[in-house]
N, C-alpha and C positions, 0 to 999 in steps of 0.2 A: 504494500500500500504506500509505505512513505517512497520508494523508488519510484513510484508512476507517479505521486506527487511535485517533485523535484525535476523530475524529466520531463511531466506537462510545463510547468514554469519556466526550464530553463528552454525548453524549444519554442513557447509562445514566447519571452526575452529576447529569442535571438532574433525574432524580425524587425528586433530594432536597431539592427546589425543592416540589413536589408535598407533600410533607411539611411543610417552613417553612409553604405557604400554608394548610393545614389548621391550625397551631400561632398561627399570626396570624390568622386571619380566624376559624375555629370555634371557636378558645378556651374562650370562654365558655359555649359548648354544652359539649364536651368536657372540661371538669372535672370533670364525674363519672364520667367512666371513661375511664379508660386501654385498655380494650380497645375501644371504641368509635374512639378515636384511632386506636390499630394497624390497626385493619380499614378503616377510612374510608383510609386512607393505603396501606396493602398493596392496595388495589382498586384505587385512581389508578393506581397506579404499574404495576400490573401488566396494566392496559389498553394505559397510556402503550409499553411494552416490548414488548406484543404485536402493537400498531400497527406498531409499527419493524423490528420483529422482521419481520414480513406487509409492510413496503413494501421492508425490505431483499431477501429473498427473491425479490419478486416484480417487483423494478422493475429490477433492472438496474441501476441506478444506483452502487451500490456491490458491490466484490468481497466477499458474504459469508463467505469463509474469514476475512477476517481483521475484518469490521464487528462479528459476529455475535460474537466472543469477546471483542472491548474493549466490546462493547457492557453485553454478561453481567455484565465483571467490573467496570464501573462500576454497572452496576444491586445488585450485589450490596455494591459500599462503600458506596454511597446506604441500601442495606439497616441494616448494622452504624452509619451515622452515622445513620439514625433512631431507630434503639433505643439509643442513647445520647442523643440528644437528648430523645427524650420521657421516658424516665425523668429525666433532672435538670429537665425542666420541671413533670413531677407531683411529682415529691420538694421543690419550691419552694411548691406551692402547699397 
């Protein structure tokens, strides 16, 4: 139980990983719009989760009662830590 917990959280966390690397690497493309950022970053991520989502489900591998909700509610702090981060990176530039 506490392993599917940790591991929902740290793979919903990491698509704020997913986020930084669009913030570092597209940069320079994505300074002319912030909504271009949001979307390019809400796609990743929400592929990244529905992967996880579809191998939790389907593989066994993890008890989905308790992967599927650490999972969520780390995808959803990655959420509120992107939209704080990319607004102080276009308010900088």
């Amino acid at each position: 139980m506490t392993w599917e917990i940790v591991a929902g959280l740290a793979c919903g966390l990491a698509s704020a990983a997913v986020s930084e690397g669009i913030l570092r690497i597209g940069a320079p493309v994505l300074e002319q719009s912030l909504f271009r950022a949001l979307a390019a970053g809400a796609a990743l991520r929400t592929i990244w989760i529905l992967a996880l989502l579809a191998w939790a489900l389907g593989s066994g591998a993890v008890q989905p009662r308790f992967f599927v909700p650490a999972l969520l509610l780390g995808y959803l702090a990655a959420q509120a830590f992107e939209g704080v981060r990319y607004t102080r990176y276009f308010e900088k530039c």
